[in-house]
NUKE-6037 format. One record per residue (C-alpha): residue in one letter; x, z negated, y. Coordinates in steps of 0.25 Angstrom, whole numbers, plus 5000, padded with zeros to 4 digits. Layout:
AXZY ...
//
This chain:
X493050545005 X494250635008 X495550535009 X496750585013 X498050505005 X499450495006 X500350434998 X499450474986 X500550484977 X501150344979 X500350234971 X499250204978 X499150334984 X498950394969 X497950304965 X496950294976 X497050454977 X496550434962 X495650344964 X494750414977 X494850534969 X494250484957 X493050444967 X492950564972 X493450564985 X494450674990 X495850624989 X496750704997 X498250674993 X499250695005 X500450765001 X501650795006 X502350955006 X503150944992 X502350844985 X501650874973 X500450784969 X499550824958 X499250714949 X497950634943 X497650554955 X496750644962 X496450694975 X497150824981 X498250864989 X498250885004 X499550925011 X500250815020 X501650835028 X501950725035 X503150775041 X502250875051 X500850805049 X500250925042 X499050885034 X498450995023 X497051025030 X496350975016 X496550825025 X495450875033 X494250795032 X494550675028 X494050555028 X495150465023 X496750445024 X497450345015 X498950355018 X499750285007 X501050365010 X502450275010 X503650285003 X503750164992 X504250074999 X505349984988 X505850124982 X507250134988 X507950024998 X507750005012 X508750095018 X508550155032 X508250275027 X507250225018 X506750125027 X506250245036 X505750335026 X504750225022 X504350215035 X504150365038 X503350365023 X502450265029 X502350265044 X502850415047 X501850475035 X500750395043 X500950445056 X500950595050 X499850575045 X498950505056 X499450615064 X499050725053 X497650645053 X497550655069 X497450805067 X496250815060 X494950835068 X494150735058 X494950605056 X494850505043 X493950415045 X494850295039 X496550295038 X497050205025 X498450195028 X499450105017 X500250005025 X501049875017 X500949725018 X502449735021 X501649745036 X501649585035 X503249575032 X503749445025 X502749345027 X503049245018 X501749175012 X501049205024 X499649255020 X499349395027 X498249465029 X497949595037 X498149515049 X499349475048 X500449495059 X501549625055 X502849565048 X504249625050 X505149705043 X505349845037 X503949855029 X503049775040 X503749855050 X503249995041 X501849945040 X501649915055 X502150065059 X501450135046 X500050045051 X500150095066 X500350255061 X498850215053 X498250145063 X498350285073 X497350335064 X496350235070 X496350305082 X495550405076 X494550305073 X495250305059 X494850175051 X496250145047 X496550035034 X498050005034 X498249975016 X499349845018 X499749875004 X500349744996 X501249774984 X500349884974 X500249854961 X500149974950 X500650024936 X500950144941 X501850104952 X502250034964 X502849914964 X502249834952 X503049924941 X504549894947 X504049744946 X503749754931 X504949804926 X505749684927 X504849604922 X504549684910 X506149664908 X505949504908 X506949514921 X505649484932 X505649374942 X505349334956 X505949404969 X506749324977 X506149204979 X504749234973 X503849174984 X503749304994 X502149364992 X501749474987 X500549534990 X500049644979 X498949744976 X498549814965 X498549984967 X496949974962 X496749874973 X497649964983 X496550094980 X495450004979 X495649934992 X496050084999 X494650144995 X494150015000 X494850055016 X494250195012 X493050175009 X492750055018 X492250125031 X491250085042 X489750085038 X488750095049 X487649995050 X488249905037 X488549755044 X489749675040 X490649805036 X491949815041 X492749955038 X494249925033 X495049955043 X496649905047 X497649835039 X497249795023 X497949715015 X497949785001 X498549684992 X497949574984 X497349464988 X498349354979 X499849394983 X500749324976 X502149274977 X503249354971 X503449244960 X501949244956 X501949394957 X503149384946 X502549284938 X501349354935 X502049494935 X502949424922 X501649364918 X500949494918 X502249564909 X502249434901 X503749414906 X504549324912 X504949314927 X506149234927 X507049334932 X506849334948 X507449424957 X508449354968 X508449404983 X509849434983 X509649554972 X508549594979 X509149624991 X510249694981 X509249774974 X508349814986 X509149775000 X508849665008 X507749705017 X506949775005 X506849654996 X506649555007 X505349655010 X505049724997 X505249594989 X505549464993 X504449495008 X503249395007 X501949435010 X500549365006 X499649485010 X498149445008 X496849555007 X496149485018 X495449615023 X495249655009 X494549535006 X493649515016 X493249675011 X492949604997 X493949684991 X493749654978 X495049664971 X495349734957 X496849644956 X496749534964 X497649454956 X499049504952 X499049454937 X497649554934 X498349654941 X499449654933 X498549634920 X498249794924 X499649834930 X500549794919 
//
């Protein structure tokens, strides 16, 4: 297959280039005018400017899109000014894109598009599944506009996969190496109260349940075969509260987590509307459309996860 990727230098953009390269399919790596990408993972460049819509004419032909592009979303605080440059990262570089896409005479036949459990908001232990109702706030409000700028691709007759992405889980980066650090200092401990959810995913899960969307398309005559196609919850299918996640993270480092993490300093450290999202937001995510795809797993459980992580 040629798949067309953006955000292919972020953390899972990175390894799922790598990994459909190293099966031989054609990896074409959107990059934007002044970014120079030539590194091991794979795959080849193709021009991509978001700002006019241009796309390099090596896009031509393609079968696939996975867009992945979004500015990490805890680097920096929530100011205004941030607030809408993660917004255009997300929902502005998807409408670029679906309107540099609706230019082409032969369209993809399927449109991967990254989206965020943050859609559900602060849930409490709710469980939610992909048919949950949208939550409120900053982060659900993002994911319902950066969902319908995908979703136009369906007019197209575009199968479209919207990758609700829980928290990723890597050595290499993301969020898993900030939370290490303390505890490796003996200073870790809960968040706040301890009992919000959190709902996470190993990255070789993330790549693995991407080339699942990819490669999961109709076949004609076979019974009981449904494409994938709409909202996928990628996380695992045991969230865990934020104590338990502490508990086995100290477990995992053999140290102690006896030093938890008030809300007051949170709110110090990160603003108030950041930490009561980022950190101290609930939300019991659960694969349900996965599962009912026999998704089978590599890290369902965080403690073997972390076995290979740490």
């Amino acid at each position: 297959m040629k798949i067309l990727v953006t955000g292919s230098t972020g953390l899972v953009g990175r390894a799922l280039v790598s990994a459909l390269a190293k099966e031989g399919h054609s990896a074409c790596r959107l990059v934007r005018p002044g970014t120079n990408v030539n590194d091991d993972a794979g795959g080849f460049n193709v021009a991509w400017n978001p700002a006019t819509g241009e796309l390099g004419g090596a896009a031509v032909g393609a079968d696939a899109v996975v867009n992945l592009a979004g500015a990490p979303i805890g680097d920096g605080r929530w100011t205004a000014k941030r607030k809408e440059e993660l917004r255009a990262s997300r929902v502005g570089t998807t409408r670029a894109l679906i309107r540099a896409i609706e230019k082409m005479n032969a369209k993809p036949s399927v449109f991967i598009s990254a989206s965020a459990i943050g859609y559900y908001g602060n849930r409490g232990d709710e469980e939610l599944s992909e048919e949950s109702a949208p939550g409120e706030g900053f982060l659900a409000e993002i994911a319902r506009e950066w969902e319908a700028e995908a979703l136009k691709a369906e007019a197209w007759r575009t199968r479209v996969v919207l990758a609700r992405l829980g928290i990723v889980l890597a050595k290499q980066g993301g969020a898993l190496p900030k939370m290490l650090t303390p505890f490796r200092w003996g200073l870790g401990g809960r968040l706040g109260s301890g009992k919000q959810w959190m709902s996470w995913v190993a990255l070789e899960d993330v790549v693995g349940i991407l080339k699942l969307c990819l490669e999961r398309t109709p076949i004609q005559g076979a019974v009981n075969f449904a494409p994938v196609s709409g909202p996928v919850n990628v996380v695992s299918p045991q969230p865990l509260t934020n104590t338990e996640f502490t508990k086995t993270l100290a477990s995992a480092l053999h140290r102690p987590a006896i030093f938890p993490a008030p809300p007051f300093a949170l709110w110090l450290a990160l603003g108030r509307e950041m930490a009561d999202a980022l950190v101290m937001g609930s939300q019991r995510v659960l694969p349900k459309k996965l599962e009912k795809l026999d998704y089978n797993f590599r890290h369902a459980e965080l403690r073997s996860a972390l076995g290979q992580l740490t």
